[in-house]
C-alpha positions as CSV (number, residue, x, y, z in Angstrom):
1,X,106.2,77.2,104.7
2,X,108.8,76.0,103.0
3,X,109.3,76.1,98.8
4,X,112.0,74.6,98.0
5,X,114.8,75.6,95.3
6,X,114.7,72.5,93.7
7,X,111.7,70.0,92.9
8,X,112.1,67.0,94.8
9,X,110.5,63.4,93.0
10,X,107.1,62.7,94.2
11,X,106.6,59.7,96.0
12,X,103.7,57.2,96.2
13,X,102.7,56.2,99.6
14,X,103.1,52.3,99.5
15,X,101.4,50.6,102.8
16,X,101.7,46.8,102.2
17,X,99.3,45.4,105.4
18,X,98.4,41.8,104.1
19,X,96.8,39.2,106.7
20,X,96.4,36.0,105.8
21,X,93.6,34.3,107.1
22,X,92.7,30.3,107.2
23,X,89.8,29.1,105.3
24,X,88.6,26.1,105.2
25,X,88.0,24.2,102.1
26,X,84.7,22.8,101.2
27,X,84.8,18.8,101.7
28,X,83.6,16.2,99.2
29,X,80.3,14.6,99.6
30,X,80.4,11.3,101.4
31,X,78.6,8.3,99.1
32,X,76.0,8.6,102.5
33,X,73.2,10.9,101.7
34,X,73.9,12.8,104.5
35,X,74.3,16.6,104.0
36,X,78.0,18.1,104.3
37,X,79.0,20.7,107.1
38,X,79.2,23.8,106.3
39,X,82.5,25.2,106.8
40,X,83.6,27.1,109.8
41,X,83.7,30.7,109.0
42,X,86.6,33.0,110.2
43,X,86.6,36.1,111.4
44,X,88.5,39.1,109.3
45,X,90.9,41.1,111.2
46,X,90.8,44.6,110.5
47,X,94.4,46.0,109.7
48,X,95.8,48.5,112.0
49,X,94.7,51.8,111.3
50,X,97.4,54.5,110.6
51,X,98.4,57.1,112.9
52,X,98.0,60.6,112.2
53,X,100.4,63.4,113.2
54,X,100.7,67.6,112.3
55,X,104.4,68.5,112.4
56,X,105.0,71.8,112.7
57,X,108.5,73.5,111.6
58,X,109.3,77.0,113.8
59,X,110.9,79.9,111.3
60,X,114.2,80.3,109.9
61,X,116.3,82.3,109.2
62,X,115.9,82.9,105.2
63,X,112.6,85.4,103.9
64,X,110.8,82.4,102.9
65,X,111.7,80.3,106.5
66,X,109.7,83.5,108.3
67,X,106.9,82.1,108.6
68,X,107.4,78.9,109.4
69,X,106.1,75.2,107.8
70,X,104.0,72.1,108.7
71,X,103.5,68.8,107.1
72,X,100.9,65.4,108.2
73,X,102.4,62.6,109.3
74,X,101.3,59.2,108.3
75,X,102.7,56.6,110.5
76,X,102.5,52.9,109.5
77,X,101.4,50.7,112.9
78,X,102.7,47.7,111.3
79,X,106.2,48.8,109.8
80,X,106.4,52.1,112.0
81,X,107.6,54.0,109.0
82,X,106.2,57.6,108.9
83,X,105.7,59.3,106.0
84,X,105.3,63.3,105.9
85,X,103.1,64.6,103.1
86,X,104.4,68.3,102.6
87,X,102.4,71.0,100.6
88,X,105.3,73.5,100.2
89,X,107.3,72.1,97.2
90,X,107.3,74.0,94.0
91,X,109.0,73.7,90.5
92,X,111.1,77.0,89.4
93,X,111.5,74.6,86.6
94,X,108.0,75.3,84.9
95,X,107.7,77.1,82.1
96,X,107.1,81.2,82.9
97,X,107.9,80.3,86.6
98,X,109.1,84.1,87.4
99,X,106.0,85.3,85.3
100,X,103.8,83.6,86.9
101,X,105.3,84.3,90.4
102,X,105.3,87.8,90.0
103,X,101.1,87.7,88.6
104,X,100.1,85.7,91.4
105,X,99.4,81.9,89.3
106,X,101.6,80.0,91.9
107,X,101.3,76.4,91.5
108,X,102.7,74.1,94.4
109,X,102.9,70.7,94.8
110,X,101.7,67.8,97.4
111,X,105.4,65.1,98.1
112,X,105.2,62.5,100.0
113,X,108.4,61.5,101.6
114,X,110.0,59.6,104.6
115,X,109.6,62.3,107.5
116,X,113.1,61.4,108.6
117,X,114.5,63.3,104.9
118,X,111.7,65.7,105.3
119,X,113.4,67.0,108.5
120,X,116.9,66.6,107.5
121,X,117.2,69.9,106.3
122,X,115.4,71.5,109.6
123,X,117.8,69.6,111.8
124,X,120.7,71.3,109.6
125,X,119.3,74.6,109.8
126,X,118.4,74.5,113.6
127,X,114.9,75.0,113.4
128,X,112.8,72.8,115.7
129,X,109.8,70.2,114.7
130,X,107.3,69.9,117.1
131,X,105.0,66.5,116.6
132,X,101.7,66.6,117.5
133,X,99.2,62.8,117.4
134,X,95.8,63.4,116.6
135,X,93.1,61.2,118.5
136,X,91.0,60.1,115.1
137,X,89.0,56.9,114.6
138,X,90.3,54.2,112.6
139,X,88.1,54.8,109.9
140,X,88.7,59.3,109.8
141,X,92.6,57.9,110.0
142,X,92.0,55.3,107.1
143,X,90.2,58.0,105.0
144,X,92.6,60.5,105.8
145,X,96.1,58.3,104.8
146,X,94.1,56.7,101.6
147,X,93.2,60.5,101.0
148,X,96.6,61.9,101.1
149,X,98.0,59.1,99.0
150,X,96.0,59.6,96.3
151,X,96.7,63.4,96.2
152,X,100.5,62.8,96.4
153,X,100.2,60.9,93.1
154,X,102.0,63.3,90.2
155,X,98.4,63.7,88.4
156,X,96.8,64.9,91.0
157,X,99.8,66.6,93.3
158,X,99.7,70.2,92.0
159,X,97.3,72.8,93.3
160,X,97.1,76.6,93.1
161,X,99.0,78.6,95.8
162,X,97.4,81.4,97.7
163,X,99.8,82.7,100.1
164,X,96.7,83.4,102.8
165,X,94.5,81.1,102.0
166,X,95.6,78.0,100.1
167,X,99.0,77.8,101.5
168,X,101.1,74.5,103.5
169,X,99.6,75.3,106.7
170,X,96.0,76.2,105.2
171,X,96.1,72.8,102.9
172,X,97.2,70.8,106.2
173,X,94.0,72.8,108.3
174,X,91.6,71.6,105.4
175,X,92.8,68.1,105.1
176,X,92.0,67.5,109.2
177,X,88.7,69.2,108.9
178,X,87.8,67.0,106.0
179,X,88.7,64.2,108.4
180,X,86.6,65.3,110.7
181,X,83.5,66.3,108.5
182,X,83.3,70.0,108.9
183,X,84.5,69.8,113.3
184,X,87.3,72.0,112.5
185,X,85.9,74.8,110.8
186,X,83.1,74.7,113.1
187,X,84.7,75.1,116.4
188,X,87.4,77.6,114.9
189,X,85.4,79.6,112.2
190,X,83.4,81.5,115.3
191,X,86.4,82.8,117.6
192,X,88.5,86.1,117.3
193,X,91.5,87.2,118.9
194,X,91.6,90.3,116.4
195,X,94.7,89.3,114.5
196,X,95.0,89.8,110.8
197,X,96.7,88.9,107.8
198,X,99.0,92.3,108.0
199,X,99.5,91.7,111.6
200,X,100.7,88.1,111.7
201,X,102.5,88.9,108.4
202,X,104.3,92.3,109.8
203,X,105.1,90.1,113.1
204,X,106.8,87.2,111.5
205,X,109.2,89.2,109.4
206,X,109.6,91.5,111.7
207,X,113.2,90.1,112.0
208,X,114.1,91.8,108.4
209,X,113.3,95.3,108.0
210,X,112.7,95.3,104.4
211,X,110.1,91.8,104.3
212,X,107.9,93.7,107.2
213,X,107.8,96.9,105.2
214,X,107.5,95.1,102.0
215,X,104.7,93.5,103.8
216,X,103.1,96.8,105.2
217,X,103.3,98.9,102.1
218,X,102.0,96.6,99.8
219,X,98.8,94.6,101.6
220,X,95.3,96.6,101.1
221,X,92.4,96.7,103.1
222,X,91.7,93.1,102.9
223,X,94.7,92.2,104.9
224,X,93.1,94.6,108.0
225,X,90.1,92.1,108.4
226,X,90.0,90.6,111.4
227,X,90.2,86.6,111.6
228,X,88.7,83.7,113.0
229,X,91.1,81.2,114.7
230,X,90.1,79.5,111.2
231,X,91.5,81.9,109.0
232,X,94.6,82.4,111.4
233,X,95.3,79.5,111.0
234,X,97.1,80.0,107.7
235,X,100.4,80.3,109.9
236,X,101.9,76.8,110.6
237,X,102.3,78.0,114.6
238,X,98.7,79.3,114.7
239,X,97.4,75.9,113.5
240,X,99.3,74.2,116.4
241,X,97.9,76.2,118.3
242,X,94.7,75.5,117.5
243,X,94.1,72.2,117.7
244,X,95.4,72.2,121.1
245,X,92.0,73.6,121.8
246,X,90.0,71.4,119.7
247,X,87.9,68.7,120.5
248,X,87.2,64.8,118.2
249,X,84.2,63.9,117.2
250,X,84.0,62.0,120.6
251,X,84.4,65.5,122.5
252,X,87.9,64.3,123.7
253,X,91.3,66.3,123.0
254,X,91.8,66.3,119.3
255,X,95.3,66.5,120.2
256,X,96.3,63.1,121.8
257,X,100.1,63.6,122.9
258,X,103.2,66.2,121.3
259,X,106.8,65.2,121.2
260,X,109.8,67.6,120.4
261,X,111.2,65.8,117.3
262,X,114.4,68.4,117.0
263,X,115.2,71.8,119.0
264,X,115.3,75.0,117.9
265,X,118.6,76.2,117.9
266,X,117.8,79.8,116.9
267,X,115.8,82.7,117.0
268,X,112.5,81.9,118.6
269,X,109.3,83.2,116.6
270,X,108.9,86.8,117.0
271,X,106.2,87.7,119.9
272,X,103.1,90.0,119.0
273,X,104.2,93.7,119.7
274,X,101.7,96.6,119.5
275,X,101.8,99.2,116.8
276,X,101.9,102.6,117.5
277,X,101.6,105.4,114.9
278,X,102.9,108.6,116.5
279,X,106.4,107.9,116.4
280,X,105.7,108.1,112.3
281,X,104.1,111.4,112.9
282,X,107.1,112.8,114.8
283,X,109.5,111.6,111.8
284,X,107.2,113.4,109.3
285,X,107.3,116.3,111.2
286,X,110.9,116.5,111.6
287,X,111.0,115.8,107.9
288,X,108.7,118.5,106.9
289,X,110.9,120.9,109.6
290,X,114.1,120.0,107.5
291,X,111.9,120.9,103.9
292,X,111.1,124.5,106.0
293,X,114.4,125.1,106.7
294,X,115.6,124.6,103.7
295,X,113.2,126.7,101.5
296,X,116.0,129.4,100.8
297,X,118.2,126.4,99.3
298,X,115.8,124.9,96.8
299,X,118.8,123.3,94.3
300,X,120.0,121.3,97.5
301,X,116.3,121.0,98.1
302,X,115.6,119.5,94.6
303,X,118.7,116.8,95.2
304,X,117.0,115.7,98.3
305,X,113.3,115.6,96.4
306,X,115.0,113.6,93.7
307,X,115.6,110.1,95.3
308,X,112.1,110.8,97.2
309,X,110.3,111.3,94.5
310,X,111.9,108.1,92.3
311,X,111.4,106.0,95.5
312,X,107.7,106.8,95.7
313,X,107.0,106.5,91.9
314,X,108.6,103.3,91.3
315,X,106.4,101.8,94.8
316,X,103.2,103.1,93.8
317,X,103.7,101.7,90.0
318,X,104.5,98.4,91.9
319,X,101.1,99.0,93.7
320,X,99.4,100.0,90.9
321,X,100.8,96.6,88.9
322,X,100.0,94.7,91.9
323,X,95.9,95.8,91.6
324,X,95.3,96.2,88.2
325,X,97.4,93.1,87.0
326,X,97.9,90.6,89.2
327,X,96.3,87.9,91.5
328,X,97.3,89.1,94.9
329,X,94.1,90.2,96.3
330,X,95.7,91.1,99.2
331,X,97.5,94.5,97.5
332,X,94.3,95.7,95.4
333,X,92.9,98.9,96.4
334,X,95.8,99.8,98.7
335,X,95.6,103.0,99.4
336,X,99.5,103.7,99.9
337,X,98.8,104.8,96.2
338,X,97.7,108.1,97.8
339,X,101.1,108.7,99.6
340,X,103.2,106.2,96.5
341,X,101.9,108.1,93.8
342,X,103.4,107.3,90.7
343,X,102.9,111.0,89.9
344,X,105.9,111.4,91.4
345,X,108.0,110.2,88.8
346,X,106.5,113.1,86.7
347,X,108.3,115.5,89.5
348,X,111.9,114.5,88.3
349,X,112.4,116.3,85.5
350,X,111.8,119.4,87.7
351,X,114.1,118.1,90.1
352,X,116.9,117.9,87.8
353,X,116.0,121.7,86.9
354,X,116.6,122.6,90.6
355,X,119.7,121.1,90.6
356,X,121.1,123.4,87.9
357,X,119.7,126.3,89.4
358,X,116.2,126.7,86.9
359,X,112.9,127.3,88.3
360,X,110.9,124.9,86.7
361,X,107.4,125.7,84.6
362,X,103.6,125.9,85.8
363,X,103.2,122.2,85.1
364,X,105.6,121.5,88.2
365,X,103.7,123.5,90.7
366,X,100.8,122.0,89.4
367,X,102.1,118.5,90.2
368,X,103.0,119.1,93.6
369,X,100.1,120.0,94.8
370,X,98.5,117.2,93.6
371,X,100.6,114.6,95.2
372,X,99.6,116.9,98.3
373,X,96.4,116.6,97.9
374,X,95.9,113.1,97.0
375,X,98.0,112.4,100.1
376,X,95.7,114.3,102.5
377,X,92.9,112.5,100.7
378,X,94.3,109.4,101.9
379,X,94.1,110.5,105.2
380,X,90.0,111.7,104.9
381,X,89.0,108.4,103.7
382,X,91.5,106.7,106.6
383,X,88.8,108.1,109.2
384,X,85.8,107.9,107.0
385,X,85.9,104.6,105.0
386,X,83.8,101.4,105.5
387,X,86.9,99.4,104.5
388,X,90.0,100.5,106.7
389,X,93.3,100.2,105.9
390,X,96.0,100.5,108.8
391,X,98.5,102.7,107.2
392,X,98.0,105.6,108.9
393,X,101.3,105.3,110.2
394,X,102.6,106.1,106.2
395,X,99.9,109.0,105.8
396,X,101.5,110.7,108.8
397,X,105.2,109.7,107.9
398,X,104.6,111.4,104.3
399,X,101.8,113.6,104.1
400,X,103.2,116.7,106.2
401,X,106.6,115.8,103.7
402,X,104.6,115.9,100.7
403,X,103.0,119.2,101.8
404,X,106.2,121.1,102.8
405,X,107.9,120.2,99.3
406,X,104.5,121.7,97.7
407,X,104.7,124.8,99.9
408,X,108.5,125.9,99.5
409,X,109.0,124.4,95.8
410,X,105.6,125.5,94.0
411,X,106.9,129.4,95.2
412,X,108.9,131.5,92.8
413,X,112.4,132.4,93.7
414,X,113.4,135.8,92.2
415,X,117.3,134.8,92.5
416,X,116.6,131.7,89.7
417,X,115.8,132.3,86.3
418,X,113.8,129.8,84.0
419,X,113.7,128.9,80.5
């Protein structure tokens, strides 16, 4: 996936294949009565059909490189120029482009362009290409090249970007299976390797702390589905991956031959690694150990709750914007919300009150223990929902937290006085 900065000009895929073939030209009747030949006739020669290629880009470096990029590869018989047709362009340029971002109405574009400028800029970054040539017919490879033209036209370019489901590598998985009448979907919609969208996504940013947990706090339930080799399909390594294991619609390889078109010069793709919650628990625990100890403290105790508190108010009113007014589906009904509650923010005005030494009124009390209890709720309906969401890793990290503060704050100290 790669959207670029700027918008490139969209091209028009020109293939001029002309053969000229000899036809004879009807000859004048002789003054004899005798009927004319008919004239020979000549065969037509089929053009060439186009060959069909998946190139798939291996991550970068930058947050939006993570995950990687592919394009199809239109190569001309004739000429032998290739063309890639790329999904992941977009316009920053349109109007309420950070607006629209930020709701969820992405709209990318279809380019057509030489593949030799298309991977200019991965040679310069030292991410590989890897080139894979799909064994089509001449007539799913004509289709799919007169297809892809038309799409690449600037009326008919733009589409609406999903970043799970409607993304470079998903467009690219569509386009073959329409190529094939349905035979990719129906040999990948059926197998499982239990991967999901929070999985793949936590994986591939993995490199940068703050993407993976921006990734893991903010995706919902729907993001803990488990997915067909289909649906994994959404990331551009996945899909190569694929269709090494798919059959034509001749039941041979659909993947003909692969050629490494540049190296990767830097850090591979990040390999699966298993999650394991306890080491969260042990860090809430030690957390909640540190609230104990200092109960007989509480001003210090109220400058540590401060930045806590703020932290989790302003995440859970970004998870509460991201459900209630956007278009990510992915982040509706997360239930961080019941460890991020934006209740929190409510707690620092008695914060400050700590910090110069005031006990703060009934209301405060009353507030902690509701951003206890919704936090133990989350971890009831962690073990009884229909739905699950893996975060239990968060309800263990902040839930024995969240309870300590409510234990050793919501008591009176006789040695402070309030007003």
């Amino acid at each position: 996936m790669r959207p670029l900065l700027t918008r490139w000009p969209l091209c028009r895929l020109l293939f001029v294949l002309m053969l000229c073939a000899l036809s004879s030209l009807p000859v004048a009747a002789l003054a004899q009565e005798a009927a004319p030949a008919p004239a020979a006739e000549v065969p037509v020669v089929d053009a060439p059909a186009p060959r069909i290629g998946i190139v798939t880009m291996q991550p970068g470096e930058i947050f939006f490189e993570r995950f990687g990029h592919d394009a199809i590869v239109v190569e001309d018989p004739v000429s032998g120029q290739a063309i890639s047709y790329n999904f992941g362009y977009f316009d920053p340029n349109e109007p309420d482009f950070i607006g629209r971002f930020v709701r969820g109405d992405m709209m990318y574009y279809l380019v057509a362009l030489p593949l030799e400028r298309d991977l200019s800029y991965y040679a310069e970054t030292g991410r590989g290409a890897n080139l894979q040539w799909l064994d089509l017919s001449p007539e799913q490879a004509r289709t799919l090249a007169d297809s892809l033209a038309e799409r690449a036209k600037p009326e008919n370019a733009r589409y609406r970007y999903d970043y799970y489901t409607a993304n470079c590598a998903t467009m690219v998985r569509d386009a073959i299976d329409e190529a094939l009448g349905g035979g990719l979907h129906a040999q990948l919609s059926g197998r499982s390797r239990g991967n999901t969208y929070r999985s793949e996504s936590v994986r591939l940013a993995s490199p940068a702390p703050w993407m993976w947990l921006g990734f893991d706090v903010g995706l919902g339930p729907y993001a803990d589905q488990p997915l067909s080799r289909w649906q994994e399909a959404f990331v551009p390594m996945r899909l190569a991956d694929a269709l090494r294991q798919v059959k034509n619609t001749e039941g041979r390889p659909l993947v003909q031959a692969e050629q490494e078109l540049l190296p990767h010069r830097i850090a591979p793709e990040p390999a699966e690694f298993a999650r394991r919650w306890w080491p969260w628990l042990l860090c809430g625990l030690i957390l909640a150990g540190g609230v104990l100890a200092l109960r007989q403290r509480r001003r210090l105790l109220g400058g540590l709750a401060l930045p806590l508190w703020l932290l989790c108010g302003i995440a859970g009113g970004l998870l509460t914007f991201l459900w209630g007014f956007s278009a990510h589906h992915a982040a509706w009904a997360n239930r961080n919300l019941l460890q991020l509650s934006p209740l929190c923010l409510l707690l620092l005005p008695g914060a400050f009150m700590l910090l110069r030494g005031r006990t703060p009124r009934a209301w405060f009390r009353v507030l902690l223990w509701t951003v206890a209890v919704l936090s133990g709720l989350g971890l009831v309906l962690h073990w009884l929902t229909l739905q699950p969401q893996y975060n239990l890793q968060w309800i263990v990290l902040l839930l024995p937290v969240h309870v300590a503060l409510a234990w050793v704050l919501s008591r009176r100290d006789p040695s402070v006085t309030g007003r």
